[in-house]
N, C-alpha and C positions, 0 to 999 in steps of 0.2 A: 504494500500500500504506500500510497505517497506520503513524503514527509509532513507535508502540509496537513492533510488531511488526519496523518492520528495526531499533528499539536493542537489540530481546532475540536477533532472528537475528543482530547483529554481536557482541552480547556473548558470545553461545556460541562465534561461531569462532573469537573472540581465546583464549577458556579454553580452547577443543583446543588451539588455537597451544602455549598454555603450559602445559599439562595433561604429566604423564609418563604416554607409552603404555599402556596397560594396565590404570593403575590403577582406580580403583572410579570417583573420579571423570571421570576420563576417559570409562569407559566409560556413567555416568550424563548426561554433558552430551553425549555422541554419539547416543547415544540418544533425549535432548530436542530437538537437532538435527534429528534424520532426524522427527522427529514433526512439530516445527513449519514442518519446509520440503517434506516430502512426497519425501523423497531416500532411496535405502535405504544401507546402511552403504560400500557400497564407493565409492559418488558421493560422501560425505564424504570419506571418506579420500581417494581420488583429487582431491579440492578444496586439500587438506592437500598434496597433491605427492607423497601416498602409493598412487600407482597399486596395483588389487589384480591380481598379473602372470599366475596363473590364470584370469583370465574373458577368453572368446573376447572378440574387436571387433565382432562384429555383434552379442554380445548386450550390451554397453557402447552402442551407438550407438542400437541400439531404448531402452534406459532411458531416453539423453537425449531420445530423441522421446519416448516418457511423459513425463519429465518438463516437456519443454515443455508440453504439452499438457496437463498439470493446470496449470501456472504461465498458460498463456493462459483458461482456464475460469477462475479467480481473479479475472481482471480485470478 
């Protein structure tokens, strides 16, 4: 992967890290997140340690197959 691309993918996760919930910018750099790494909202947050405890596990376990599978086409 390009240099570029994992200093702005690491720069985003540290700003959730230290971003407050909720707010606007929270919700703008999650959102840049999920764009630039092809992940939808609840596979960030469950990255964060913020599991989302409403979605079944088999539809948690097919997303991570999606998402391999766009991250293996990438490369």
């Amino acid at each position: 992967m390009p240099r570029g691309f994992l200093q702005r993918r690491n720069t985003l996760w540290q700003a959730l890290r230290t971003a407050e919930p909720g707010s606007a910018d929270f919700e703008a750099t999650l959102q840049e997140l999920c764009a630039l790494i092809g992940w939808d909202r609840a596979r960030v947050l469950a990255g964060l340690g913020w599991p989302d405890p409403g979605q079944p596990e088999q539809e948690r376990l097919q997303e991570d197959r999606d998402a391999q599978t766009q991250m293996d086409r990438r490369q």
